[in-house]
Backbone bond lengths (Angstrom), bond angles and torsions (degrees), N, CA, C in turn:
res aa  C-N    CA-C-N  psi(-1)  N-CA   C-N-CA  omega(-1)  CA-C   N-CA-C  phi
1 X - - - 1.456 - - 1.517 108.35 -
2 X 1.386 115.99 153.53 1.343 97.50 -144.00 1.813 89.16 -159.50
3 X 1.579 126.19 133.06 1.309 108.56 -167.96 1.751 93.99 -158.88
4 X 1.235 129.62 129.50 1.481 122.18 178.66 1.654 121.00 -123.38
5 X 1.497 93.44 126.89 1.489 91.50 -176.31 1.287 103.72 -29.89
6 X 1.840 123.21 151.82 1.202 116.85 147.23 1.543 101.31 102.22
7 X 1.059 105.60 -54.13 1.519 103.54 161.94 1.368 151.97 -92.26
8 X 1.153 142.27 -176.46 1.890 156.30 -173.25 1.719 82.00 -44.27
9 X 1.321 98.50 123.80 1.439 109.88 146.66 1.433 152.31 -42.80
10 X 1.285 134.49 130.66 1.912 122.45 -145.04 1.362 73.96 -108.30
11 X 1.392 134.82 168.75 1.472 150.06 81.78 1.427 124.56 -32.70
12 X 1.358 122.12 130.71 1.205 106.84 -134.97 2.099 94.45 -162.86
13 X 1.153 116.17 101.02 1.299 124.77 -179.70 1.279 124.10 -54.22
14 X 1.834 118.98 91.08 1.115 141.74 -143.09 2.054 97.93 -66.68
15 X 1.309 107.88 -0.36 1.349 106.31 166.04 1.409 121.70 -112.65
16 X 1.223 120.02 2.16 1.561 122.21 153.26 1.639 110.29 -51.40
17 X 1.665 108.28 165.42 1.113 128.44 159.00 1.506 118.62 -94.94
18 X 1.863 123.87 131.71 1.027 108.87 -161.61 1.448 99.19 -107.55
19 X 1.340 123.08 148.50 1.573 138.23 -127.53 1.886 96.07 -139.26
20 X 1.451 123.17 69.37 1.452 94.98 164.87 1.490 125.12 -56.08
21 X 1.173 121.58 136.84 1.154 116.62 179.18 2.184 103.10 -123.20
22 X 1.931 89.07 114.09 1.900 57.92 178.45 1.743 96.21 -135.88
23 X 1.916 98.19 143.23 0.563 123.31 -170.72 1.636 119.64 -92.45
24 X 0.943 143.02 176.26 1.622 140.19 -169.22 1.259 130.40 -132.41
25 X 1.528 106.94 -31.19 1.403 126.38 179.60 1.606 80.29 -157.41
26 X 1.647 100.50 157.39 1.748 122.06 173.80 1.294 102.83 -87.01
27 X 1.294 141.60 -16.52 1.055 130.75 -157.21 1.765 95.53 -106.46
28 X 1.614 113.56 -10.19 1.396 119.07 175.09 1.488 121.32 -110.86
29 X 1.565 103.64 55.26 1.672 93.93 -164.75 0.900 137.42 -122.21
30 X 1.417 158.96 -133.32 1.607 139.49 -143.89 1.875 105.90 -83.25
31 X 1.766 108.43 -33.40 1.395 106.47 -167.14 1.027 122.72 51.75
32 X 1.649 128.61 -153.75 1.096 125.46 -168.88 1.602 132.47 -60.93
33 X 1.657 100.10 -19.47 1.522 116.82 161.49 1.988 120.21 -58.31
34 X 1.346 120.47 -8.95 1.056 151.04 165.46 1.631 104.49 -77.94
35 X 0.998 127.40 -43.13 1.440 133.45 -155.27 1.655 86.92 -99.79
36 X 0.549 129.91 -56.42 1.711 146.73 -159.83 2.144 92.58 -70.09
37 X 0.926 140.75 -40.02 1.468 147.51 -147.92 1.842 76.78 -111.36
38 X 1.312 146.82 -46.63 1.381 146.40 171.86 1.197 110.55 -13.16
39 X 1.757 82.91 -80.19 1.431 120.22 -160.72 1.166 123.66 -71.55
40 X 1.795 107.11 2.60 1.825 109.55 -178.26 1.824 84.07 -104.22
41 X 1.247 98.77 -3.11 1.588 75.68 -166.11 1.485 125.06 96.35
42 X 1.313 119.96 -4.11 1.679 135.56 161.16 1.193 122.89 -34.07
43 X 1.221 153.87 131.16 1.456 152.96 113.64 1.415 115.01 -5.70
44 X 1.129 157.73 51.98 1.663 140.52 172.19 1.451 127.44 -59.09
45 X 1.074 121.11 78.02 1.858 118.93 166.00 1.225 112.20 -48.06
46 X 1.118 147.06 136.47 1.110 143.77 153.03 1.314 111.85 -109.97
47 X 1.511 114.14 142.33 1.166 145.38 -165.38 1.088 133.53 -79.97
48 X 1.618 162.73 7.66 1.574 126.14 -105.95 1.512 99.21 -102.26
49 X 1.215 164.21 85.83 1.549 167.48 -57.44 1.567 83.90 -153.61
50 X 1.188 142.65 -6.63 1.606 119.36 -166.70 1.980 80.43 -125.37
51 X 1.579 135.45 9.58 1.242 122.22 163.77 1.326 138.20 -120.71
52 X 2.016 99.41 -7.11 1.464 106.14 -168.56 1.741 91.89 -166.91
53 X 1.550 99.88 141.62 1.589 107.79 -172.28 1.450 119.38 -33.14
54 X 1.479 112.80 -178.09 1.425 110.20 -166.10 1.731 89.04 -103.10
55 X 1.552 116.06 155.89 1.589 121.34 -161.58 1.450 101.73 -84.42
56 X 1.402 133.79 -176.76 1.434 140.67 176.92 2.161 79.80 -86.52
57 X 1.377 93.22 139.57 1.190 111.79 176.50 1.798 105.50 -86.57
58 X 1.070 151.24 18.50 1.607 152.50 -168.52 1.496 118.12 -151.66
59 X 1.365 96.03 28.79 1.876 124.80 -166.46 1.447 102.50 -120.43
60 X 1.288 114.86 2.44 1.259 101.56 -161.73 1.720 107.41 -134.05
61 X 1.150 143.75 165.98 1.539 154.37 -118.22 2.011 81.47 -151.25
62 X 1.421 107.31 -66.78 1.727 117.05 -162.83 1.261 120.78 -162.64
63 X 0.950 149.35 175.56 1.011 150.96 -159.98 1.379 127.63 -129.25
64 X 0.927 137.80 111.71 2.145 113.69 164.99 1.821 97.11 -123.04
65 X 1.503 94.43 139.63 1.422 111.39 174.76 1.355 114.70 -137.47
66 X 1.371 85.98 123.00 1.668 101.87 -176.10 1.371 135.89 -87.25
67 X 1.191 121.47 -178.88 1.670 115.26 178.12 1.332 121.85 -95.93
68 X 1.260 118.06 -171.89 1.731 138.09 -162.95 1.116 141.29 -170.58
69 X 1.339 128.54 -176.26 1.636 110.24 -173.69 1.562 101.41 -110.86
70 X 1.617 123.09 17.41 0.885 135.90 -145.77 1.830 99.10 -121.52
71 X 1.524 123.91 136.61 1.336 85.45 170.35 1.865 113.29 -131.54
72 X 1.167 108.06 -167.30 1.617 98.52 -162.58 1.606 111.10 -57.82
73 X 1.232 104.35 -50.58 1.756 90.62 175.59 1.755 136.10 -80.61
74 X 1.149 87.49 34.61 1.596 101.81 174.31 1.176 118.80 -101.14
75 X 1.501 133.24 43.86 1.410 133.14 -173.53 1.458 110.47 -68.87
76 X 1.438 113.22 -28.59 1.702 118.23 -175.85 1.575 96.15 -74.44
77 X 1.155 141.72 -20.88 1.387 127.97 -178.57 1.819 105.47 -109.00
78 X 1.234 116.58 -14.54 1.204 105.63 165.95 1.532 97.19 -150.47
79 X 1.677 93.49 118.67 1.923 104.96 -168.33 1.300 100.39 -78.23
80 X 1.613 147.38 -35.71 1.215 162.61 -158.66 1.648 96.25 -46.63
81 X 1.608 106.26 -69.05 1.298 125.87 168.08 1.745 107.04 -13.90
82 X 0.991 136.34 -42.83 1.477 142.87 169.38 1.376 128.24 -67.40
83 X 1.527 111.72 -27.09 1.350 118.72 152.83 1.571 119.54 -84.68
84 X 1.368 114.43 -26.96 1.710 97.78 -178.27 1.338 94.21 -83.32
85 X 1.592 145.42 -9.85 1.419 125.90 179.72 1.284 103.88 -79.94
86 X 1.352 128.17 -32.86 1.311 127.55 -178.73 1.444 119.85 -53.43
87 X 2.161 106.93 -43.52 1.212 103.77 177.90 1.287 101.98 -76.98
88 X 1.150 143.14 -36.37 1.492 139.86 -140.32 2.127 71.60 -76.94
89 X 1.354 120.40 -48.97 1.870 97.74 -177.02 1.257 124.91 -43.09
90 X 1.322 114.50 -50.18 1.678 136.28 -173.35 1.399 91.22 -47.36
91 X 1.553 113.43 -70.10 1.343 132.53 -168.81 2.105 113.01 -34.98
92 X 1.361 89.61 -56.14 1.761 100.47 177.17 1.613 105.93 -74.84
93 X 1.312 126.17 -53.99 1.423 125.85 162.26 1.986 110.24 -15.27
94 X 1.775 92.00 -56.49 1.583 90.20 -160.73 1.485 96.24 -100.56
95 X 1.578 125.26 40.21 1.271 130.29 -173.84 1.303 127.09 24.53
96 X 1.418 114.96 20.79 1.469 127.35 177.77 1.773 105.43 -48.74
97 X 1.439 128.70 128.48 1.120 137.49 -169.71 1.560 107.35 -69.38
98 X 1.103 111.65 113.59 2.098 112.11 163.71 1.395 106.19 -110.34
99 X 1.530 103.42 170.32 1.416 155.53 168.41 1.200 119.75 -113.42
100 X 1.364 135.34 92.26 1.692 127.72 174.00 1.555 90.31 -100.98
101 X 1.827 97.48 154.31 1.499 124.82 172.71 1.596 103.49 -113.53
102 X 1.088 141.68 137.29 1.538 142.73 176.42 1.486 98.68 8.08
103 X 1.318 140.72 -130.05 0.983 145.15 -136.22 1.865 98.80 -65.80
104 X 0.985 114.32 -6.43 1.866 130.11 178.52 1.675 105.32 -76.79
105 X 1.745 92.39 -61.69 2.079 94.99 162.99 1.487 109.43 -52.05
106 X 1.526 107.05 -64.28 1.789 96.01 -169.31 1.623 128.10 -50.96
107 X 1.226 98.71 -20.06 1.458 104.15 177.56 1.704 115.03 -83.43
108 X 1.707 126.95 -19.41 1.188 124.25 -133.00 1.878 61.34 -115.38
109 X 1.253 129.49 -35.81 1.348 128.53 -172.81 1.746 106.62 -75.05
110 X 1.177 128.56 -54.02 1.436 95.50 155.51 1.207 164.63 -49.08
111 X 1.738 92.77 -34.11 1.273 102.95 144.29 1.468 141.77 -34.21
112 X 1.203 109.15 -50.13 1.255 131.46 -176.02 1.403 117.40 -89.39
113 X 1.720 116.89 -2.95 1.797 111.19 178.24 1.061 99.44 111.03
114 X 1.566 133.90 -5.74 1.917 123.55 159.14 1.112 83.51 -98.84
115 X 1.978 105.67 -153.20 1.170 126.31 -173.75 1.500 96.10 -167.57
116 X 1.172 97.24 -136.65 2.095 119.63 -177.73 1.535 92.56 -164.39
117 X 1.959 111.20 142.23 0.916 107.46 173.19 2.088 95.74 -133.73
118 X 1.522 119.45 -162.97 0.877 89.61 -170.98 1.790 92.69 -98.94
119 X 1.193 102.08 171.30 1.718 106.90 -167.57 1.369 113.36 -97.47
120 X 1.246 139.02 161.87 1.066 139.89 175.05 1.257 120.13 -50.09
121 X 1.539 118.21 -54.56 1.375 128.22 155.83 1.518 117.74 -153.76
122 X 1.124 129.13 166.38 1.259 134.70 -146.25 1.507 130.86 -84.28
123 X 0.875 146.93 151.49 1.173 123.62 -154.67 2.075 105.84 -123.38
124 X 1.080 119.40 84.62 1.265 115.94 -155.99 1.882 104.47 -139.08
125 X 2.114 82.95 126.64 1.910 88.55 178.72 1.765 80.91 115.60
126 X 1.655 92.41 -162.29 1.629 112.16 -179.49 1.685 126.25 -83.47
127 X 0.998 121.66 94.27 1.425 119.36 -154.83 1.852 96.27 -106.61
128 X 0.831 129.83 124.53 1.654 137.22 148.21 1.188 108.09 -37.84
129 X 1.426 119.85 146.23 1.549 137.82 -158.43 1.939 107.50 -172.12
130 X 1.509 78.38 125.70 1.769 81.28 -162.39 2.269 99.09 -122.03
131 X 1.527 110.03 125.23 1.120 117.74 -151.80 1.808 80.93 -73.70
132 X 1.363 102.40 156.32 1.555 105.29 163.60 1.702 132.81 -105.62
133 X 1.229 157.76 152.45 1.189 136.11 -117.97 1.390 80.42 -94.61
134 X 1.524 150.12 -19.20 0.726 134.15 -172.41 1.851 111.42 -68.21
135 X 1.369 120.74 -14.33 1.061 110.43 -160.77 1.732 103.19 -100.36
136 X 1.628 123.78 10.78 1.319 130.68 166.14 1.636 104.40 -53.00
137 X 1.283 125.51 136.81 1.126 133.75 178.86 1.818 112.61 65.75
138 X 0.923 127.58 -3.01 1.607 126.80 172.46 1.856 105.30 -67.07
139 X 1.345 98.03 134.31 1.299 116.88 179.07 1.447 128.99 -27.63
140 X 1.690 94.18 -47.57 1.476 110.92 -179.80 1.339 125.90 -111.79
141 X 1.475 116.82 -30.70 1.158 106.60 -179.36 1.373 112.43 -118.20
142 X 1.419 120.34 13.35 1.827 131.92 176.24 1.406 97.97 -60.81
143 X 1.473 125.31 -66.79 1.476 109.70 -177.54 1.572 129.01 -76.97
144 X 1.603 105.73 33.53 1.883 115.86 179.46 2.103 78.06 -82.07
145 X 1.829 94.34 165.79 0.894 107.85 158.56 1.616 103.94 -65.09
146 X 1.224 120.18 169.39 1.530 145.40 149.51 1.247 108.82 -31.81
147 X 1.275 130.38 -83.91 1.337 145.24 -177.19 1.646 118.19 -106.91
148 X 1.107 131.90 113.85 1.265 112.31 146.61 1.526 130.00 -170.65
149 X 1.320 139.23 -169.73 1.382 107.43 -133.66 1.466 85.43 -110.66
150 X 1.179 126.33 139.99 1.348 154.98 162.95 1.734 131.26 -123.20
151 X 1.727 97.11 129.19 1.559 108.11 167.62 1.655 139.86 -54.53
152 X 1.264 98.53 131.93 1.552 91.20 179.14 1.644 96.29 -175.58
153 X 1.672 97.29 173.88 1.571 124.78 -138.87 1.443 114.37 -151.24
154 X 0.757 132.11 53.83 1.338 145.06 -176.83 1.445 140.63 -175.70
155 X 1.597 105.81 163.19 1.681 101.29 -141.55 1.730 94.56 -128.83
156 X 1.076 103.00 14.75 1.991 102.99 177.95 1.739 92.60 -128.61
157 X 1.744 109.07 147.82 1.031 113.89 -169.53 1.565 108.26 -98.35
158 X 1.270 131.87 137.90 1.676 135.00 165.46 1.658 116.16 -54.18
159 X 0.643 98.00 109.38 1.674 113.45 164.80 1.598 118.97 -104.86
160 X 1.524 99.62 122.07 1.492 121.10 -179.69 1.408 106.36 -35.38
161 X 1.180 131.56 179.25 1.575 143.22 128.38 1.119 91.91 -85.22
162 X 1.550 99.89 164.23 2.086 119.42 162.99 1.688 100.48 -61.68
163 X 0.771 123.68 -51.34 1.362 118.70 -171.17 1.700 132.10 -96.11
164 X 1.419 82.12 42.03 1.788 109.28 177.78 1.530 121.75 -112.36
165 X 1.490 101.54 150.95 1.370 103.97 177.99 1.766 92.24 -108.07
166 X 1.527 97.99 148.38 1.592 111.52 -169.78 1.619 103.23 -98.00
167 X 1.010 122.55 94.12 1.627 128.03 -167.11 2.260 113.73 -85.34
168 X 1.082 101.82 -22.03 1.372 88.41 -173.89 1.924 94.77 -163.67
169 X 1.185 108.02 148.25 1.875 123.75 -171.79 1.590 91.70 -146.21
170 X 1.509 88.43 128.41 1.954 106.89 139.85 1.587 111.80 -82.79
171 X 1.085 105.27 -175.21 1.514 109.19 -172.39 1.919 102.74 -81.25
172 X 1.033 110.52 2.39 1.447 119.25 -175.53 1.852 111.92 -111.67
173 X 1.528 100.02 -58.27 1.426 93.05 -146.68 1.643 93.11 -135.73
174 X 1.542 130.54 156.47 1.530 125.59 -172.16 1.555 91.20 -81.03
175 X 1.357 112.05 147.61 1.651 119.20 -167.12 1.930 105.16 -131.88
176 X 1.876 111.81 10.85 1.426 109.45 151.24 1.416 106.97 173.67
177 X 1.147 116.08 170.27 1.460 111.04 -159.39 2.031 89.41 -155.06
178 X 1.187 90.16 178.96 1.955 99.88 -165.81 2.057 74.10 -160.25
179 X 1.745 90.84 138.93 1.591 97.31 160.27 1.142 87.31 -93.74
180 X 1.398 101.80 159.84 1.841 105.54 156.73 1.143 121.71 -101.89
181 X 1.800 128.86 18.07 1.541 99.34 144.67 1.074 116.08 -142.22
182 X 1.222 117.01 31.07 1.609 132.75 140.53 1.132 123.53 -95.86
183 X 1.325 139.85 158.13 1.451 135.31 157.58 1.430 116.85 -88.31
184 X 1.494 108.46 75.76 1.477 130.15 -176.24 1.079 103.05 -100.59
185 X 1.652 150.73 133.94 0.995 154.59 146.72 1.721 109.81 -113.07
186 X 1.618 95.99 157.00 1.541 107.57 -167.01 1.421 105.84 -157.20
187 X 1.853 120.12 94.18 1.072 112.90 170.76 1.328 128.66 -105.89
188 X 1.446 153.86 101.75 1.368 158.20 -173.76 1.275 107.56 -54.05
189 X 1.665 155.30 23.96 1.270 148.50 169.74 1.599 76.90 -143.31
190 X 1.602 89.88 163.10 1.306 119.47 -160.46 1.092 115.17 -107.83
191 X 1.606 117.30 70.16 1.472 112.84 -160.58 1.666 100.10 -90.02
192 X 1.023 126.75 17.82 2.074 114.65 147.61 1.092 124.15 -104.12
193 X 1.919 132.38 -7.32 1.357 110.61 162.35 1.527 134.03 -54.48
194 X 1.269 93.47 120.30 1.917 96.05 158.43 1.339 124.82 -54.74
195 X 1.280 130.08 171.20 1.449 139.72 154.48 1.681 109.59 -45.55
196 X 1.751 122.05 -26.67 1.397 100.32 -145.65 1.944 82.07 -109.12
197 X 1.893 112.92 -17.62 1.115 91.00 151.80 1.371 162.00 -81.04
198 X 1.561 113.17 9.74 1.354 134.40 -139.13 1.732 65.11 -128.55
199 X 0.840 137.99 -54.22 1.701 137.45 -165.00 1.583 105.25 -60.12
200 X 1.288 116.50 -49.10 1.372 149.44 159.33 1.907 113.73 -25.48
201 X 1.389 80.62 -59.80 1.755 107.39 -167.88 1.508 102.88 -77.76
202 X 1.159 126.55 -62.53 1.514 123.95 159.93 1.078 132.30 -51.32
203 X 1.567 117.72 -22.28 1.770 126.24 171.34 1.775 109.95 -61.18
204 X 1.580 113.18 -22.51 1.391 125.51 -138.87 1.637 81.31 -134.53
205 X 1.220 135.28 0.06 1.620 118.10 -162.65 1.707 105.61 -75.62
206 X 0.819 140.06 -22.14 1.669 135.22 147.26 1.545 123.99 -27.49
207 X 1.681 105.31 -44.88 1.412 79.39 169.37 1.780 142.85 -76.86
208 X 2.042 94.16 -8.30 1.403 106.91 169.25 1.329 105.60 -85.32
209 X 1.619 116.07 122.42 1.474 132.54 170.10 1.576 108.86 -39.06
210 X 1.508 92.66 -52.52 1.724 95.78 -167.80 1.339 125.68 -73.33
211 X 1.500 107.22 -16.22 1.575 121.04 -172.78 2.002 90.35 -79.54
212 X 1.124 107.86 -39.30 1.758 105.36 -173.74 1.223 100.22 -85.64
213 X 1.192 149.37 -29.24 1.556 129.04 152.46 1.366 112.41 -78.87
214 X 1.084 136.42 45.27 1.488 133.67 172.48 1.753 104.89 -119.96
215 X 1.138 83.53 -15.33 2.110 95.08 -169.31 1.219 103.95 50.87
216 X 1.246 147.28 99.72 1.785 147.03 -169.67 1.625 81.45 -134.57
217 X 1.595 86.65 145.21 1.798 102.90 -157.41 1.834 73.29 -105.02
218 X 1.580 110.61 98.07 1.582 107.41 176.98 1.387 128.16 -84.05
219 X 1.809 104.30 -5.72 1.020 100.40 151.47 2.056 139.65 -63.82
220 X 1.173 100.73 -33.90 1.451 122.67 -165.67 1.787 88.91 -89.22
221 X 1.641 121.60 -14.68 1.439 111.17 163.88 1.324 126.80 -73.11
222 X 1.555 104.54 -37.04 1.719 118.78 176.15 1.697 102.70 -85.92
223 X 1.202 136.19 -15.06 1.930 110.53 146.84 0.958 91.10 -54.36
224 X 1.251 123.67 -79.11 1.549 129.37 -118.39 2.388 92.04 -71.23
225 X 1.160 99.20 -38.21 1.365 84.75 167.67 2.075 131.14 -54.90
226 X 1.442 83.87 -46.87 1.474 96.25 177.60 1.612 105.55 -61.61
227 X 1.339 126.52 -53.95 1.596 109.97 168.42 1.409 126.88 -58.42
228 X 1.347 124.88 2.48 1.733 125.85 -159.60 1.453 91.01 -127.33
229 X 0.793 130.99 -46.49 1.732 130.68 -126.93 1.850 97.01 -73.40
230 X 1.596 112.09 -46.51 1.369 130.47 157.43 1.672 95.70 -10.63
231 X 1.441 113.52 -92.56 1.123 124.18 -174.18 1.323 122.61 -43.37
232 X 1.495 111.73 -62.81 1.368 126.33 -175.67 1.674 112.45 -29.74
233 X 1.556 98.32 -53.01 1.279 97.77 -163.45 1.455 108.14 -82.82
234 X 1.160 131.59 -2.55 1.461 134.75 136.72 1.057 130.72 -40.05
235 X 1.513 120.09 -49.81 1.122 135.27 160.61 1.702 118.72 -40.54
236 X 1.453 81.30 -73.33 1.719 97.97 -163.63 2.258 99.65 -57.83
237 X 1.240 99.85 -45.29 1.919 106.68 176.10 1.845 92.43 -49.49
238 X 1.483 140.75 -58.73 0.968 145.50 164.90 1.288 123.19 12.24
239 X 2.122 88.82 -88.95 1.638 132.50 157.38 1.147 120.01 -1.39
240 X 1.788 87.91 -65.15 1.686 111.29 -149.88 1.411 109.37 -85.33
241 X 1.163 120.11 -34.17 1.496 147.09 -178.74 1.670 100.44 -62.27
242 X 1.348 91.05 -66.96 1.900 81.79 -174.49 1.649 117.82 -65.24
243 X 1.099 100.03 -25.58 2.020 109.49 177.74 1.683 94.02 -65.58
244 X 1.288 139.41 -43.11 1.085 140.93 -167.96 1.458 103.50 -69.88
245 X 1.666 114.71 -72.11 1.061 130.30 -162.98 1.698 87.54 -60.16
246 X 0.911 143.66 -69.68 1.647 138.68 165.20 1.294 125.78 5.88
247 X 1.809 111.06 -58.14 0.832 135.98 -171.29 1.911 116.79 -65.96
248 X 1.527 81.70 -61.64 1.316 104.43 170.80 1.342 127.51 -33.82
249 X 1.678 111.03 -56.30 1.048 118.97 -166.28 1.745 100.20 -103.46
250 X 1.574 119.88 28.71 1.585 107.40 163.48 1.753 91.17 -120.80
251 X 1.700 67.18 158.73 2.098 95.81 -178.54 1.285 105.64 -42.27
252 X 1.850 104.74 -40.12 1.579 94.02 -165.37 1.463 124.65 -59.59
253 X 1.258 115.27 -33.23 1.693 136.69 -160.58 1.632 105.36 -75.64
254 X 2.025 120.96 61.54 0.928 117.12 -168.58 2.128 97.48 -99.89
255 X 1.453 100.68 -46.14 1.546 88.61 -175.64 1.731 119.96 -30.08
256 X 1.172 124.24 137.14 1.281 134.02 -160.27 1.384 98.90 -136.32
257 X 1.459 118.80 142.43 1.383 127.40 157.00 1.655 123.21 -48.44
């Protein structure tokens, strides 16, 4: 079920869970985490914060926030950015449960007392990602393998809050975090792109500065996508499923459609 600020009104099964979902750019959006919120039968609003006001923050079940070409400390080039931090406060205030995606974590982590800064260098294509012992038994990412190789796109680094558990590292940069007394999650790889967005993202990689000074051999990204992506998006449907089903089944997750 499926409903967007701004637009024609859904009918909408007053026993679903209602799901902001906000997105940043169209070309960066929910993917298979979309497919996954369907199929439980969810409500999904979608969001896009730079086209239509900011939502009542106590309307909502959970959250997922996605990424962009945009990054957290750019409020002077995109003012909007000042209203979704505001809700994303309300949102943690009323411990409403989220999901951040790269620039979705960095934002849900400032919120919370980290941030994003810019990184040494960028992290773009299939990168290896190794869970940390802290993340044994965590909701969402306890049953990931140990190690394994995951997509991502971005050039600012995730920074914890103080009051985070550090759940998964590349050999570079922390790649997700859990508060511990909210049900905040924050993952830096992009576990909902499809094949046709990663195809998408490289068709267009000129307009990111950093992706054209990075020299990324984009051919050897689209194999290496076409052998992974199968999985990936297993993975990432996984993710999304247990953050939901999570949700669902705690006391907190009373706002209702």
């Amino acid at each position: 079920m499926r409903e967007q600020l701004g637009g024609a009104e859904l009918i909408c099964d007053t026993d679903a869970m209602r799901v902001l979902s906000i997105v940043h750019e169209r070309a960066a959006g929910s993917g298979v985490f979309d497919l996954v919120a369907a199929a439980r039968g969810d409500e999904v609003v979608e969001w896009i914060p730079a086209e239509t006001a900011v939502p009542a923050s106590d309307s909502f079940g959970a959250v997922l926030v996605f990424g962009g070409a945009m990054n957290v400390d750019e409020e002077r080039e995109h003012e909007w950015l000042r209203g979704e931090k505001e809700l994303l406060g309300e949102l943690l205030a009323c411990r409403t449960p989220a999901l951040g995606v790269c620039l979705g974590a960095q934002l849900l982590a400032e919120v919370a007392g980290g941030g994003a800064k810019r990184a040494a260098a960028p992290e773009i294509g299939w990168i290896s990602v190794e869970l940390t012992l802290e993340a044994q038994g965590d909701a969402l990412l306890g049953p990931l393998p140990a190690r394994f190789e995951s997509f991502q796109w971005h050039s600012y680094e995730l920074l914890a809050p103080p009051e985070a558990v550090a759940l998964a590292r590349s050999s570079a940069y922390l790649q997700a975090f859990r508060l511990r007394a909210t049900p905040w999650w924050g993952i830096q790889f992009h576990a909902e792109v499809t094949d046709e967005t990663i195809a998408g993202w490289i068709e267009d990689y000129r307009s990111d500065e950093d992706a054209v000074r990075a020299d990324v051999d984009w051919a050897a990204v689209l194999t290496t996508t076409r052998r992974q992506i199968d999985r990936w998006n297993e993975l990432g449907t996984e993710i999304c499923r247990r953050f939901l089903d999570h949700v669902a089944a705690s006391t907190t997750a009373t706002p209702r459609a």
